[in-house]
C-alpha positions as CSV (number, residue, x, y, z in Angstrom):
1,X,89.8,79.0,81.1
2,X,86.5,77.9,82.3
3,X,83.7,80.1,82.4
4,X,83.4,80.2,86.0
5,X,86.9,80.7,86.5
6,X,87.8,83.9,88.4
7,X,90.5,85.4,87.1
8,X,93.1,85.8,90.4
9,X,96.0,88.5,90.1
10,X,99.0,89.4,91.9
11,X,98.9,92.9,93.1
12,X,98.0,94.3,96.9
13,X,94.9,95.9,97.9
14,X,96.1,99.3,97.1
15,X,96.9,97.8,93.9
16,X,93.7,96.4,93.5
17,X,91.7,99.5,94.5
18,X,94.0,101.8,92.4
19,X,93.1,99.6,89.1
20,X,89.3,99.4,90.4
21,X,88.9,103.4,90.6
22,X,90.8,104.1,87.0
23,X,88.5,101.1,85.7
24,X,85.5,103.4,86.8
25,X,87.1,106.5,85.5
26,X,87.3,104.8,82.5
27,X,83.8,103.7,82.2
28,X,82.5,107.2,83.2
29,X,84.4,109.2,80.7
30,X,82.4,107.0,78.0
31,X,78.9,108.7,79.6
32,X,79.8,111.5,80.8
33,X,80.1,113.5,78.1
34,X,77.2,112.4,75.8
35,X,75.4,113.5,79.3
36,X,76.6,117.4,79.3
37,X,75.7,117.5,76.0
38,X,72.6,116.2,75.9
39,X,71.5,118.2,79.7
40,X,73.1,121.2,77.5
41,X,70.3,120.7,74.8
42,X,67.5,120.2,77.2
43,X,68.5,123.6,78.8
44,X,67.7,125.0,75.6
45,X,64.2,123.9,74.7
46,X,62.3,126.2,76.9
47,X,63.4,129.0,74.9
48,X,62.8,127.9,71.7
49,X,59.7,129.6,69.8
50,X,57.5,125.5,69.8
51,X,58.0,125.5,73.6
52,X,55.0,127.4,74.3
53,X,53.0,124.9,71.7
54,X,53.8,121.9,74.3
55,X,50.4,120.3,76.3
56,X,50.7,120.3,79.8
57,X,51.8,116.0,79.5
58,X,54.5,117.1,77.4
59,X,56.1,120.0,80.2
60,X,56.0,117.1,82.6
61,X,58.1,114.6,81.0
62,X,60.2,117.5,79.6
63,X,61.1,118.4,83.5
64,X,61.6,115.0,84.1
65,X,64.1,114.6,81.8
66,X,65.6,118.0,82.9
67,X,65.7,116.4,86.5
68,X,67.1,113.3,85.2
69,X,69.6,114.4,83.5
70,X,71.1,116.5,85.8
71,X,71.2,113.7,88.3
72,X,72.7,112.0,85.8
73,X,75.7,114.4,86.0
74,X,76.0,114.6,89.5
75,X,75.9,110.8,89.3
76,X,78.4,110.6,87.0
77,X,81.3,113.3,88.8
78,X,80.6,112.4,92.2
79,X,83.7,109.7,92.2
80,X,85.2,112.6,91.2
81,X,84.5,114.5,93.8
82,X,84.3,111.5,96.6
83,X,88.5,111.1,95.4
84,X,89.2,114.3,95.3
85,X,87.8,114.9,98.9
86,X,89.9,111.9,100.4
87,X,93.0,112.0,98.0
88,X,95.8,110.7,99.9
89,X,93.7,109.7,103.2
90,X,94.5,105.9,102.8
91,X,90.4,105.9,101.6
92,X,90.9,104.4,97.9
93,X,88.6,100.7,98.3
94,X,86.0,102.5,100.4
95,X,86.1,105.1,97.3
96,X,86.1,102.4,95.0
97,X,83.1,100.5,96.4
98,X,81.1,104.1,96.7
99,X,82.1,105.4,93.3
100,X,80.7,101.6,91.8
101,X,77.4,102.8,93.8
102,X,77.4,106.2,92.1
103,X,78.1,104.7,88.7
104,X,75.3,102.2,89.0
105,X,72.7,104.9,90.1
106,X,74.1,107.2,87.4
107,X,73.5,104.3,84.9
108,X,69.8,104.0,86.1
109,X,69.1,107.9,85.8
110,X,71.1,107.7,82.5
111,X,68.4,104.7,81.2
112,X,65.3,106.9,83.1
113,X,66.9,110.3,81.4
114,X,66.5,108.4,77.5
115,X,63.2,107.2,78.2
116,X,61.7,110.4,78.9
117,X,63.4,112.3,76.2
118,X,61.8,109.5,73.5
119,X,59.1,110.1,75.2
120,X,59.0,113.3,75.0
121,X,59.9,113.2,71.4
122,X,57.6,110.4,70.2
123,X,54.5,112.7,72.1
124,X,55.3,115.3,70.0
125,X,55.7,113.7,66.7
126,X,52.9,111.1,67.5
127,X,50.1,110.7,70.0
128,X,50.4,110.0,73.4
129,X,49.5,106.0,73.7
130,X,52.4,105.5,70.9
131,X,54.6,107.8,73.0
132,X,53.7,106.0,76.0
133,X,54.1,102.5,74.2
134,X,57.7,103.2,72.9
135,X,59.1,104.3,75.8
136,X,57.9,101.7,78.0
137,X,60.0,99.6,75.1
138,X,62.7,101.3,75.2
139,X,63.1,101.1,79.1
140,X,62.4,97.4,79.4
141,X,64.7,96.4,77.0
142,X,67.4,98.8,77.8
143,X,66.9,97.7,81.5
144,X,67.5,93.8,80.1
145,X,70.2,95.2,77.9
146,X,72.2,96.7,81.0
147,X,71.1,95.2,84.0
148,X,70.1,91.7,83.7
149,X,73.0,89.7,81.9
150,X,75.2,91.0,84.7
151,X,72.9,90.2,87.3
152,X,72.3,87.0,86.9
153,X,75.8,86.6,86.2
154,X,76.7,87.8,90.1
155,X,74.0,85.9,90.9
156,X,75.3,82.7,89.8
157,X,78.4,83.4,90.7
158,X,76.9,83.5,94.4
159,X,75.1,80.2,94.2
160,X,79.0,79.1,92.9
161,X,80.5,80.4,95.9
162,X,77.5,78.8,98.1
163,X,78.2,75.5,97.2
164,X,81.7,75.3,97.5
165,X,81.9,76.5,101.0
166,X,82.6,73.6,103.3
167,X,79.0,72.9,104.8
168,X,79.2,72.3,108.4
């Protein structure tokens, strides 16, 4: 098959949107819980004894993280939620197309959530320009990692479509 090739099944739109939204359900349960566990931890640092040793830097990007993380979560059930709220209302491809949208932000929170728990981490253990340094690493390359292959994948795929539209 060629590599622009789309690959074209035979199943109806329900179909379609049923496989869609257990694709997604799929791809959440890989995040999902590596993110309760990791908001679970956070939740526990403030009352550990080294907490109160922490500059005033190092509480910010700690609550940062906190924040992140948590909207992380919310990111992450709200398909969840969005189905469970129009189960059975003839709603699945509008679901679909919003749970993608959830998925995607949770994604970004997930990436912003990582950076400021290295950085975090890499403050304590090191000083603050390293700290700084490796998590503005981390995110760019994460950011390439996740985000840009697939993007300029859709994006070509665009510029494909484009051109083989009849011009008028």
């Amino acid at each position: 098959m060629a590599d622009d090739e789309i690959i074209r099944r035979d199943e109806t739109p329900a179909e379609r949107a049923d496989r869609n939204f257990n694709d997604i359900l799929q791809e959440l349960r890989v995040t999902q819980t590596g993110v309760q566990v990791l908001f679970s931890l956070l939740l526990t640092v403030p009352f550990s004894q080294r907490f109160t040793k922490v500059t005033s830097f190092q509480k910010d990007v700690y609550f940062a993280a906190l924040i992140c993380a948590a909207a992380t979560a919310v990111m992450l059930v709200a398909p969840v939620s969005t189905h469970r709220l129009l189960f059975r209302t003839g709603q699945k491809p509008w679901v679909v197309s919003v749970s993608s949208a959830y998925a995607i932000a949770g994604l970004v929170l997930l990436m912003l959530t990582f950076t400021a728990v290295l950085l975090l981490v890499t403050d304590v253990l090191f000083a603050e320009p390293m700290a700084t340094a490796v998590a503005i690493v981390f995110a760019v390359v994460t950011s390439v990692l996740w985000f840009v292959p697939p993007l300029l994948r859709l994006r070509s795929a665009a510029t494909r479509e484009s051109r083989s539209r009849p011009q008028p």
